[in-house]
VEXTOR-412848 format. One record per residue (C-alpha): residue number from 1; residue in one letter; x, y, z. Coordinates in nm, 2 decimals. Layout:
# residues N
REC_NUM_a_X_Y_Z;
...
END
This chain:
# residues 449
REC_1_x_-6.47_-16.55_1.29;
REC_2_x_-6.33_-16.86_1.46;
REC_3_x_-6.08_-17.07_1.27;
REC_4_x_-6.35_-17.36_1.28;
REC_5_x_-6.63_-17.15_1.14;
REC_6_x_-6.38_-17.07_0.82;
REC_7_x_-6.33_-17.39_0.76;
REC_8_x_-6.67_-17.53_0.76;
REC_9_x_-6.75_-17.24_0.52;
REC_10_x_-6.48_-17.34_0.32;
REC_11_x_-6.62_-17.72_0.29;
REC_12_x_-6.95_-17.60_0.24;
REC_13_x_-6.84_-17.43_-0.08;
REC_14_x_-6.61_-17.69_-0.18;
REC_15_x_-6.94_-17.96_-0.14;
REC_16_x_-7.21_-17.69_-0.33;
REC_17_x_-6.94_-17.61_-0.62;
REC_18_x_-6.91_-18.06_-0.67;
REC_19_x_-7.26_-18.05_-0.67;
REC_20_x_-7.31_-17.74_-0.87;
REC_21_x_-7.04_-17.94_-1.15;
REC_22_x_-7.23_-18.26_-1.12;
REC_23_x_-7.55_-18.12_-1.21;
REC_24_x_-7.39_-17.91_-1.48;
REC_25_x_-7.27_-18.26_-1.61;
REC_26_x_-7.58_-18.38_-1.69;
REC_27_x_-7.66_-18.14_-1.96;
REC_28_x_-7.36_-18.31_-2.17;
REC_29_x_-7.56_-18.60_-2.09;
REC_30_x_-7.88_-18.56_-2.22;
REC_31_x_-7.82_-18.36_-2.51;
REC_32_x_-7.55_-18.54_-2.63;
REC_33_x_-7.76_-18.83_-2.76;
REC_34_x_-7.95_-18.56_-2.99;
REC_35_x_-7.59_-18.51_-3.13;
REC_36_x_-7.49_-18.89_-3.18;
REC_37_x_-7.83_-19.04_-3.23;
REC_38_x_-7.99_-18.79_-3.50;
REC_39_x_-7.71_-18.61_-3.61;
REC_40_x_-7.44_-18.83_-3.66;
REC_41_x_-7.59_-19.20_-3.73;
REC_42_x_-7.99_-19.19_-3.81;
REC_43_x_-8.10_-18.83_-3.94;
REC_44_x_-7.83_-18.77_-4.26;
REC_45_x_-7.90_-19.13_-4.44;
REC_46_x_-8.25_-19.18_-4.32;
REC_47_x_-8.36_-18.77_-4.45;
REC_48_x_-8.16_-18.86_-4.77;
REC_49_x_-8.35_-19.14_-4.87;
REC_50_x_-8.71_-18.95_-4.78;
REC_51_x_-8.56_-18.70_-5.04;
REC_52_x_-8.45_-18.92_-5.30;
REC_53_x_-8.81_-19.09_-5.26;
REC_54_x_-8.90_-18.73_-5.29;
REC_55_x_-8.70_-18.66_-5.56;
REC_56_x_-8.78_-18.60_-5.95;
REC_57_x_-8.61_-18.78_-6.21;
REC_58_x_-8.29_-18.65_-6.22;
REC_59_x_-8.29_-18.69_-5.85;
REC_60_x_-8.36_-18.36_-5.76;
REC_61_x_-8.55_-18.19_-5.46;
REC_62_x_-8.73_-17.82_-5.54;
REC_63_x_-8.72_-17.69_-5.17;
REC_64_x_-8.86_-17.29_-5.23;
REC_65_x_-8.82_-17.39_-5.60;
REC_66_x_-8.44_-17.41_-5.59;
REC_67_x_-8.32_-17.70_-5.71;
REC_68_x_-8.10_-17.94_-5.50;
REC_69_x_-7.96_-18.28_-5.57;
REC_70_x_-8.10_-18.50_-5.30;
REC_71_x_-7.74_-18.61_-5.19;
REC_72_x_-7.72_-18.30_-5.07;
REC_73_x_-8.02_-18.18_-4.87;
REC_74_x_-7.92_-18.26_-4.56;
REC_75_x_-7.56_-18.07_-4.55;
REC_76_x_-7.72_-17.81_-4.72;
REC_77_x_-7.97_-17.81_-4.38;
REC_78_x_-7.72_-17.87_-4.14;
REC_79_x_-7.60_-17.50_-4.28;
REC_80_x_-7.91_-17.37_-4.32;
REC_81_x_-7.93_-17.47_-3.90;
REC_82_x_-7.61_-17.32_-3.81;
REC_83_x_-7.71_-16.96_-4.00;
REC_84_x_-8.01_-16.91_-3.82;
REC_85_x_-7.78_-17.03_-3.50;
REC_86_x_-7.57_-16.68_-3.60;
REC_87_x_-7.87_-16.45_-3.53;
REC_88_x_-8.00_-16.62_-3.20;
REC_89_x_-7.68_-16.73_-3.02;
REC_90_x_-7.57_-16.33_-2.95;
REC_91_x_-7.90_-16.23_-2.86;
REC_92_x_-7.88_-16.55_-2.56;
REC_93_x_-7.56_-16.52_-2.45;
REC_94_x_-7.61_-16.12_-2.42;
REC_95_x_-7.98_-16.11_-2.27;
REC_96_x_-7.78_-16.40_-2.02;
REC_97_x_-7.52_-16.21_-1.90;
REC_98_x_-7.74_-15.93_-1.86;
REC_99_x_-8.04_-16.07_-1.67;
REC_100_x_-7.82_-16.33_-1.45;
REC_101_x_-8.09_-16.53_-1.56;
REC_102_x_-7.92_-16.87_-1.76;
REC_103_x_-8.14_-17.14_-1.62;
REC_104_x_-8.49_-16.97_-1.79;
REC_105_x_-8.30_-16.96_-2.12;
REC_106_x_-8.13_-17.29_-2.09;
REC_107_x_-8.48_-17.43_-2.04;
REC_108_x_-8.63_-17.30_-2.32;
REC_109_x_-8.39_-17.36_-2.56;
REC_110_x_-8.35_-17.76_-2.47;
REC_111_x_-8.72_-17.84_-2.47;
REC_112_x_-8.78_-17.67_-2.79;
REC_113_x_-8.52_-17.87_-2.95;
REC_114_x_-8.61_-18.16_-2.78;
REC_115_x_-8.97_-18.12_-2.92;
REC_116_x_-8.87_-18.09_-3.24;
REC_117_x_-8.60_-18.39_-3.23;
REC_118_x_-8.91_-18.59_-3.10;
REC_119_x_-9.15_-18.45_-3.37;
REC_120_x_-8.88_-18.64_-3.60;
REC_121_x_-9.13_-18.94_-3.55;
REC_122_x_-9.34_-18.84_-3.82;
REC_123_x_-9.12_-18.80_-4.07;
REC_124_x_-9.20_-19.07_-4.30;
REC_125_x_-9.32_-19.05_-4.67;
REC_126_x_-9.17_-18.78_-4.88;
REC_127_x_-9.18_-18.54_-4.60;
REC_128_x_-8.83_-18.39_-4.63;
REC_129_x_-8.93_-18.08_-4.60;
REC_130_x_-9.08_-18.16_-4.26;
REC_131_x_-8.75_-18.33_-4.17;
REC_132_x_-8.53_-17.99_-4.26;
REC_133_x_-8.78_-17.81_-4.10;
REC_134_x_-8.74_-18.04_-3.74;
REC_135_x_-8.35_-18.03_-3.84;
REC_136_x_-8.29_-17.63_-3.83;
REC_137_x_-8.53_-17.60_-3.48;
REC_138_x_-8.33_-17.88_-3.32;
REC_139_x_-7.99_-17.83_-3.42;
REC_140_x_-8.01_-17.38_-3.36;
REC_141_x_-8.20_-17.52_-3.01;
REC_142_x_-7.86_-17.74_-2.93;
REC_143_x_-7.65_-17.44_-3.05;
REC_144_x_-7.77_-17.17_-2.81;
REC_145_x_-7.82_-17.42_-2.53;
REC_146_x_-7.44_-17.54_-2.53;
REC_147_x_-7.41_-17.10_-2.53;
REC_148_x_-7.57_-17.05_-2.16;
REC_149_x_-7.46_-17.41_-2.06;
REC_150_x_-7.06_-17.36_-2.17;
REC_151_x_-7.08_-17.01_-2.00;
REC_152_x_-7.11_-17.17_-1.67;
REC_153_x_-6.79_-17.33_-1.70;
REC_154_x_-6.56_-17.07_-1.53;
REC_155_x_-6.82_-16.99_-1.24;
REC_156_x_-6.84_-17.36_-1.13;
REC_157_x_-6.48_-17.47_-1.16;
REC_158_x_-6.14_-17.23_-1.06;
REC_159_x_-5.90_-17.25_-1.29;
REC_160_x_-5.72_-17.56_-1.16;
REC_161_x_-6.04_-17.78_-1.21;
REC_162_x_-6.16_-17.64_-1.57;
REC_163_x_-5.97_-17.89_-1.78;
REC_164_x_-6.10_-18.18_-1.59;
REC_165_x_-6.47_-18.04_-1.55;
REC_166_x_-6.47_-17.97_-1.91;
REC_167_x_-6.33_-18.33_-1.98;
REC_168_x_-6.57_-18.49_-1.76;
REC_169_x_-6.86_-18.30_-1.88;
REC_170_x_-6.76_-18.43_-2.24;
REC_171_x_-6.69_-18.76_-2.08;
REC_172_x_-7.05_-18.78_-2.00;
REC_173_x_-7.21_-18.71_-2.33;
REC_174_x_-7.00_-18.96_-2.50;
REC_175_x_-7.13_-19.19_-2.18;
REC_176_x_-7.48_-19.13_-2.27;
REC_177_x_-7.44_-19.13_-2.67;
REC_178_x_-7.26_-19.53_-2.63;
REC_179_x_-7.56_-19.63_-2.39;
REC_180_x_-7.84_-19.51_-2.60;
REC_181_x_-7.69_-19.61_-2.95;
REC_182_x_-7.67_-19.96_-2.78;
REC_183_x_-8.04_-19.97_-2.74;
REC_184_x_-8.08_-19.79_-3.08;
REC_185_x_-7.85_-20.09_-3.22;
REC_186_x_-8.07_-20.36_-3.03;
REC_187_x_-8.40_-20.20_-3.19;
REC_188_x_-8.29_-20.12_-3.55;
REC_189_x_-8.13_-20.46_-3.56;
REC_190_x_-8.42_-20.69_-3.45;
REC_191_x_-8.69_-20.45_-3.58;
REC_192_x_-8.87_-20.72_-3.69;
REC_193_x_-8.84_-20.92_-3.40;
REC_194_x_-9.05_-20.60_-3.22;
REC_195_x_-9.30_-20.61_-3.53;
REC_196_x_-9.17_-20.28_-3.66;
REC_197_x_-9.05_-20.18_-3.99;
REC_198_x_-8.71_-20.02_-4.06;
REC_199_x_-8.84_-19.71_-4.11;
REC_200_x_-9.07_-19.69_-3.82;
REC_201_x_-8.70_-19.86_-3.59;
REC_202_x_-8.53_-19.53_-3.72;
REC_203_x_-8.83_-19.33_-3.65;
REC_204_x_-8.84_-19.45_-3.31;
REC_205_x_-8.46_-19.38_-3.27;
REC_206_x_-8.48_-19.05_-3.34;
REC_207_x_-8.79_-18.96_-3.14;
REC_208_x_-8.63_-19.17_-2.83;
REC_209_x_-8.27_-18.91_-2.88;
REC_210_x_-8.58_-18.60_-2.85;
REC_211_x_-8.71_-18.76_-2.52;
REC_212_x_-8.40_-18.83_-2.34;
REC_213_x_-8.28_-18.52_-2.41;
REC_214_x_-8.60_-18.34_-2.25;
REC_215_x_-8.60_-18.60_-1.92;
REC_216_x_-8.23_-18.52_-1.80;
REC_217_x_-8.24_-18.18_-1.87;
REC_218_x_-8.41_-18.16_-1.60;
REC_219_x_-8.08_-18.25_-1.33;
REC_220_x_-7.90_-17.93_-1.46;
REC_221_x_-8.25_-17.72_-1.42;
REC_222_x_-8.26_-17.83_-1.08;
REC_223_x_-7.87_-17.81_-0.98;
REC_224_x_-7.73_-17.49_-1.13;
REC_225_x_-7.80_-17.18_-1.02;
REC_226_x_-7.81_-16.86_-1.18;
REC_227_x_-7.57_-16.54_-1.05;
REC_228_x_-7.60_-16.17_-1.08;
REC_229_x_-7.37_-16.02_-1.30;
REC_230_x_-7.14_-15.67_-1.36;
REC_231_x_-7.35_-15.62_-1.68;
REC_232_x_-7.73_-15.67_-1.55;
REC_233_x_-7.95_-15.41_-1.61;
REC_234_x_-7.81_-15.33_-1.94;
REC_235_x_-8.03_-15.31_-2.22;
REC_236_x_-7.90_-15.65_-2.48;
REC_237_x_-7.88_-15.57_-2.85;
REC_238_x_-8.03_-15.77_-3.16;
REC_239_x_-7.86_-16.06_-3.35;
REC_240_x_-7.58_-15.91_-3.58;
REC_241_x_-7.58_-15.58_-3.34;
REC_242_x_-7.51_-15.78_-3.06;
REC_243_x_-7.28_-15.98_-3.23;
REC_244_x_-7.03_-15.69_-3.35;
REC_245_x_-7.05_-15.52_-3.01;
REC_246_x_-6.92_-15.83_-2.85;
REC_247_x_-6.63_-15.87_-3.10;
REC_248_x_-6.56_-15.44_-3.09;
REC_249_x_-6.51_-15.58_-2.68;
REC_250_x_-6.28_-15.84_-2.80;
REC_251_x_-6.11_-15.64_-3.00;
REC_252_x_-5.93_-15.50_-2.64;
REC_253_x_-5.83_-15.88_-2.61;
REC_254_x_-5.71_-15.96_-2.95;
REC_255_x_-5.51_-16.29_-2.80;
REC_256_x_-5.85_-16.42_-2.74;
REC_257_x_-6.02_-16.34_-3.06;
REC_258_x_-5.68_-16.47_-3.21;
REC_259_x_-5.76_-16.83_-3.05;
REC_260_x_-6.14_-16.81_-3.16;
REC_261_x_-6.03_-16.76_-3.53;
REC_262_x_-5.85_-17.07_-3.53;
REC_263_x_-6.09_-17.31_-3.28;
REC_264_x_-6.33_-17.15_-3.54;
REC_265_x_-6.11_-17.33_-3.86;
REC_266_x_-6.01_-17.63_-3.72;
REC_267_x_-6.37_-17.72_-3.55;
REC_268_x_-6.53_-17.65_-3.86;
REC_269_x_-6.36_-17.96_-3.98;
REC_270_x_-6.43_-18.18_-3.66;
REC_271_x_-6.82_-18.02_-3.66;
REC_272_x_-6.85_-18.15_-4.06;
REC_273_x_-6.67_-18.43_-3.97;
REC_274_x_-6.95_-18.56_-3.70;
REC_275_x_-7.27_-18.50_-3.89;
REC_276_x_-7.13_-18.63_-4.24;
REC_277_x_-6.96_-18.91_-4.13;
REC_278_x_-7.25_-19.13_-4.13;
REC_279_x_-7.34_-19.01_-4.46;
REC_280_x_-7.00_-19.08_-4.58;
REC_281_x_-7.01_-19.47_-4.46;
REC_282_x_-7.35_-19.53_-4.60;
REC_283_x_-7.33_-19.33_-4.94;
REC_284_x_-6.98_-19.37_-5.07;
REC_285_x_-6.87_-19.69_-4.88;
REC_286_x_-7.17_-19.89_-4.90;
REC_287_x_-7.20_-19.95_-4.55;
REC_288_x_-7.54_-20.05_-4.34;
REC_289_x_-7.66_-19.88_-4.10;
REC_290_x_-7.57_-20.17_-3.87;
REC_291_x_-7.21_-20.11_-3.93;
REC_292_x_-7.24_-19.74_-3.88;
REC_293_x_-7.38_-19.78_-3.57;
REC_294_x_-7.13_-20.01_-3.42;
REC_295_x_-6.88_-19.71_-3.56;
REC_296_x_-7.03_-19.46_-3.38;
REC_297_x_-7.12_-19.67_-3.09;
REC_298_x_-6.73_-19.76_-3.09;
REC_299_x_-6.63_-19.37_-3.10;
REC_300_x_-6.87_-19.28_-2.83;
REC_301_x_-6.68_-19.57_-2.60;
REC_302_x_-6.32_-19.45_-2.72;
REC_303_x_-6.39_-19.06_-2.67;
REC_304_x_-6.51_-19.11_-2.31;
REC_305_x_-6.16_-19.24_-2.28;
REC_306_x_-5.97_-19.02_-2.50;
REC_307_x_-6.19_-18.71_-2.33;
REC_308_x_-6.03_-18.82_-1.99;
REC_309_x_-5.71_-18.90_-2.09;
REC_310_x_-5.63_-18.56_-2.28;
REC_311_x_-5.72_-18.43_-2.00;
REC_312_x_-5.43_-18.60_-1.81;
REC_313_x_-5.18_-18.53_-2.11;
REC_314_x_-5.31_-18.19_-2.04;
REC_315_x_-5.21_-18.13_-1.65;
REC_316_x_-4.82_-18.26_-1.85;
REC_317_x_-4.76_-18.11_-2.16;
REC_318_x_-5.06_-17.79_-2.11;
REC_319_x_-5.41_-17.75_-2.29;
REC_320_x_-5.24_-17.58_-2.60;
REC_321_x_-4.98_-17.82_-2.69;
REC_322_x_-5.20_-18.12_-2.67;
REC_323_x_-5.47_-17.98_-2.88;
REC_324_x_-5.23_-17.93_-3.13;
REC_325_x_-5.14_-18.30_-3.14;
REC_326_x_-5.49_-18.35_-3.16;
REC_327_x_-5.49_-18.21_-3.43;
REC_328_x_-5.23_-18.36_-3.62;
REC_329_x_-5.38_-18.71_-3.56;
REC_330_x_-5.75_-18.57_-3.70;
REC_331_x_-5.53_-18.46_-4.01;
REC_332_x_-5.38_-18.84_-4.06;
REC_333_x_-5.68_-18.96_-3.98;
REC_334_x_-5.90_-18.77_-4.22;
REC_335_x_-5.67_-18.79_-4.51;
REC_336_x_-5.68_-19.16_-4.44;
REC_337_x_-6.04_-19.21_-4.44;
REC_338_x_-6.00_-19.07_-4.87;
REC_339_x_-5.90_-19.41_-4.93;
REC_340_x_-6.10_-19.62_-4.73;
REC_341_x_-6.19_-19.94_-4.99;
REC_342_x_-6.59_-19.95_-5.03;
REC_343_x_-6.73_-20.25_-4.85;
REC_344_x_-6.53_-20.26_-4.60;
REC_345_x_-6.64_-20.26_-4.25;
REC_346_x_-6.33_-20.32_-4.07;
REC_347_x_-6.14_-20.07_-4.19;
REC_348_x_-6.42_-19.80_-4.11;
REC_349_x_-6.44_-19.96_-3.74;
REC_350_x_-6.00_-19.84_-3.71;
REC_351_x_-6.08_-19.52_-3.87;
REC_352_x_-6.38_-19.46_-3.62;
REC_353_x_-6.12_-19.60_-3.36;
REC_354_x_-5.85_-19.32_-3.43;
REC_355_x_-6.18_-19.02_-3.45;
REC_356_x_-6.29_-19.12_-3.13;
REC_357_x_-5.94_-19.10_-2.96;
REC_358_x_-5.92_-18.75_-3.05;
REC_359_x_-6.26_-18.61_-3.05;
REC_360_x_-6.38_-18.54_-2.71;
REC_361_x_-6.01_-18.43_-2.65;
REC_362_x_-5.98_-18.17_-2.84;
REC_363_x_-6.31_-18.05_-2.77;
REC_364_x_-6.31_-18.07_-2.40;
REC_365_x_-5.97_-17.90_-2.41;
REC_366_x_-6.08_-17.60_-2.63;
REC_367_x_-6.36_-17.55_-2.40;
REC_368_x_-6.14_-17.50_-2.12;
REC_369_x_-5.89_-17.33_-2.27;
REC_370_x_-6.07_-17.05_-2.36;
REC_371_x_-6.25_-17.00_-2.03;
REC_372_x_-5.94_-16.89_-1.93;
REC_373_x_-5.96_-16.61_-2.18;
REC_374_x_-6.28_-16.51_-2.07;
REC_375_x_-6.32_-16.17_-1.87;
REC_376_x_-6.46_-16.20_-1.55;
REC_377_x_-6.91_-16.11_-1.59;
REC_378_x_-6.88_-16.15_-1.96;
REC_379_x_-6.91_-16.53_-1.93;
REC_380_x_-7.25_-16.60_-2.17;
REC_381_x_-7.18_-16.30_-2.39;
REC_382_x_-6.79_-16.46_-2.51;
REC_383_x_-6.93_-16.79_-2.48;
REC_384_x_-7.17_-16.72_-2.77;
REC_385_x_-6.88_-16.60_-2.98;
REC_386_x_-6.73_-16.93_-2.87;
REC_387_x_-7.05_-17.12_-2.96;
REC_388_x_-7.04_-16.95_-3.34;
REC_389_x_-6.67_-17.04_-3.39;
REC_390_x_-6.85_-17.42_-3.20;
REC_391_x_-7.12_-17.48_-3.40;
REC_392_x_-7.29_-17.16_-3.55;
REC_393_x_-6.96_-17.07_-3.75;
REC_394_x_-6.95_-17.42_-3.84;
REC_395_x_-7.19_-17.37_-4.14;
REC_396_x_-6.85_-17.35_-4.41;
REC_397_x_-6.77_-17.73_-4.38;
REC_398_x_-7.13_-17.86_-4.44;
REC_399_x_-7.15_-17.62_-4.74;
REC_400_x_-6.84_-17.72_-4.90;
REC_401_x_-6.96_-18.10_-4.86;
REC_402_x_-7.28_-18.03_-4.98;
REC_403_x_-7.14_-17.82_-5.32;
REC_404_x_-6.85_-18.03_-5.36;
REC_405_x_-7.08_-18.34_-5.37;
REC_406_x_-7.29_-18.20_-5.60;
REC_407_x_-7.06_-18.05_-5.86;
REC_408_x_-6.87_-18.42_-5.88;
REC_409_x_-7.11_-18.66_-5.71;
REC_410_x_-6.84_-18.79_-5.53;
REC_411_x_-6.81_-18.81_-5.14;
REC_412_x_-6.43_-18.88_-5.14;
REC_413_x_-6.36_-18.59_-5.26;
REC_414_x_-6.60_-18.42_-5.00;
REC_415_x_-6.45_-18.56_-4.71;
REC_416_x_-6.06_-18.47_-4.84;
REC_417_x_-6.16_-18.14_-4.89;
REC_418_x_-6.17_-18.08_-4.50;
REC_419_x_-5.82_-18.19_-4.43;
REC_420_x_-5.74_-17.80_-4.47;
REC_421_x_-5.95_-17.72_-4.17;
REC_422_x_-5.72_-17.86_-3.94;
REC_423_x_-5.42_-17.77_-4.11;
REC_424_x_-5.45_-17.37_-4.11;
REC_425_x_-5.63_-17.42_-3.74;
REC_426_x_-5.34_-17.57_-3.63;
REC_427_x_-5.09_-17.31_-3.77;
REC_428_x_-5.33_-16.99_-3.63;
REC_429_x_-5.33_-17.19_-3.30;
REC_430_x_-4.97_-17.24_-3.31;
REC_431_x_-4.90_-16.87_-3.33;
REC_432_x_-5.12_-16.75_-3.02;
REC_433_x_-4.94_-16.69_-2.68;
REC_434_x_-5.22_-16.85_-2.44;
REC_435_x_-5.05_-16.75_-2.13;
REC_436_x_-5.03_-16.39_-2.22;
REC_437_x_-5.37_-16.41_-2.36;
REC_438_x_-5.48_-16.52_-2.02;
REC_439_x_-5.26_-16.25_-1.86;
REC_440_x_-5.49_-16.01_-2.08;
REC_441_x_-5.83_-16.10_-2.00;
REC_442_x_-5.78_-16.02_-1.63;
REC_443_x_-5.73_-16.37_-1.56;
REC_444_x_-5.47_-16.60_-1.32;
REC_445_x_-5.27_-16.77_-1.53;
REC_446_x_-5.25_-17.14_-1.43;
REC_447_x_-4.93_-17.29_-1.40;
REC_448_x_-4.97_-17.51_-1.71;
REC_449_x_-5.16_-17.43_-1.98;
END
């Protein structure tokens, strides 16, 4: 083979892997408006006040005939979402490895939950059941979707390139979270100007987040492509089977289930963080929903840089050590947001201002990380242990909101609570050798990391 015909081969890869990464791209971009849209700014205040409409007098809901303070329904589904998460992400990620067959999966997991973000429309009324309901379909769909999406990280990008693909993928979302909260902002804020009510402007908000989310998912659909894998042709087992077989596999890389323990403690603060926040502004700070969408708006704009600058500090001081000052900036952060005076937009606007620095940081950087700690045809199957310790793991953080509000109806003391998150995550994190845990997993161990 002629030293011409190598090299054209070689640029033919190099141009199919850029495109490959671009497509892969725009799945950050279209979910991530389900993520900062509904979760974060519209669905926690607007299904807390369809259950307090729903609720008896002592402000009660009876979902199943349990009784629930309304304050609290919506952290308490935000759990309930992440649970059923813990029985369907294995299952994915295993029958994905297996088959070679992502893209199928990927498909049907992001236009069920964009259905049922857009079925969010019709919650009006008392219908906070409905709204629970719409919440646990959309946010599991997210879950196991960012499972088979994450896993392709490591077969697009070398090592070299996965902590700026990562950062740019998170760069994205945030991208498409600041656009569409601008024309959420522009439609809640005139509502009346477009002869609709508030209700029906939030309505709309949501339903648009359901939309988006199914339009652009089609990029990725038609850009990735799916590989054959070592494991296809095996036989995947069921939920909690599949589950423990993957971490008895781990358990031959013990670095690597070391670093999930503690992404799995410190993002549970960072994943409580994001869908309470807005619930936080509007309940115990008496702020509008004006106000918390210019917050949210100004985190998207502030993580796309922050995603992208980590990623720099990254290539300097390595993945590890920068996550780790991440995380000492989301523990000042948080602890300063306990004493945030009620009333008080400006202050909430630098405390949004400081998350947004951080956030898509120390998430894009996680992501990466642990590709590197991934052996090589096991890709989807670790990533759903990832997505767990991600999102479906993340069930602890709602929960403890959710029970600490209730037993003292106060939200300050909910939101202090979480400060411990990212003080044991960053002490387990502290305490695991990544470049041997790289070494372990089969894998080339970059020079910083």
């Amino acid at each position: 083979m002629g030293t011409e015909t190598v090299r054209a081969r070689a640029t033919d890869e190099v141009t199919e892997r850029r495109r490959e990464q671009r497509g892969w791209y725009f799945y950050d971009w279209a979910c991530s408006v389900y993520s900062t849209s509904v979760l974060t700014v519209f669905l926690g205040p607007y299904l807390t006040s369809v259950a307090k409409h729903a609720a008896d007098a002592d402000g009660f809901v009876h979902p199943l005939g349990i009784p629930v303070r309304a304050g609290s329904f919506f952290a308490y589904a935000v759990s309930a979402s992440v649970i059923l998460s813990i029985f369907v992400m294995p299952m994915a990620g295993a029958a994905a490895d297996r088959t070679g067959r992502k893209k199928p999966l990927l498909a049907l997991c992001a236009y069920l939950g964009a259905a049922a973000t857009t079925g969010m429309f019709f919650l009006d009324g008392d219908r906070y059941l409905l709204g629970g309901l719409l919440l646990i379909v959309a946010n599991a769909s997210v879950a196991v979707s960012m499972v088979l999406y994450n896993s392709y990280l490591p077969q697009i990008a070398p090592p070299e390139e996965r902590d700026a693909v990562s950062s740019r993928g998170w760069a994205f979302g945030y991208a498409a979270g600041s656009l569409m909260l601008v024309v959420n902002l522009v439609l809640y804020s005139a509502h009346d100007s477009f002869g609709v009510s508030e209700s029906t402007a939030v309505r709309i908000c949501l339903a648009s987040a359901g939309i988006w989310w199914g339009a652009f998912t089609l990029v990725p659909l038609k850009r990735l492509r799916d590989r054959p894998t070592a494991a296809a042709g095996q036989a995947p087992g069921h939920g909690w089977r599949q589950l423990a077989a993957t971490v008895r596999d781990m358990r031959g890389k013990p670095l690597t289930l070391a670093f999930l323990f503690a992404y799995l403690v410190y993002n549970d603060g960072i994943q409580t963080v994001i869908s309470q926040a807005s619930v936080y502004g509007s309940e115990e700070l008496d702020l509008s929903q004006s106000t918390l969408i210019v917050a949210v708006l100004l985190v998207q704009v502030l993580a796309v840089g922050g995603a992208l600058g980590m990623g720099r500090l990254a290539r300097t001081y390595g993945a590890k050590r920068t996550i780790l000052g991440s995380l000492v900036a989301w523990t000042v952060t948080l602890g300063a947001g306990y004493f945030l005076p009620a009333g008080a937009p400006v202050w909430f606007f630098v405390l949004a201002a400081g998350i947004g620095l951080v956030l898509g940081g120390s998430q894009a950087l996680s992501r990466s990380l642990f590709s590197h700690l991934v052996p090589s045809g096991k890709e989807a199957e670790y990533f759903s242990a990832y997505e767990m310790s991600d999102r479906g793991m993340s069930w602890l953080g709602p929960l403890l909101f959710g029970l600490t509000y209730q037993l003292t109806g106060s939200y300050r003391d909910a939101i202090i609570s979480l400060v411990a998150f990212f003080v044991i995550g960053f002490v387990l994190l502290a305490r695991v050798p990544v470049r041997q845990a790289v070494h372990d997993a089969g894998n080339p161990v970059p020079d910083r990391i």
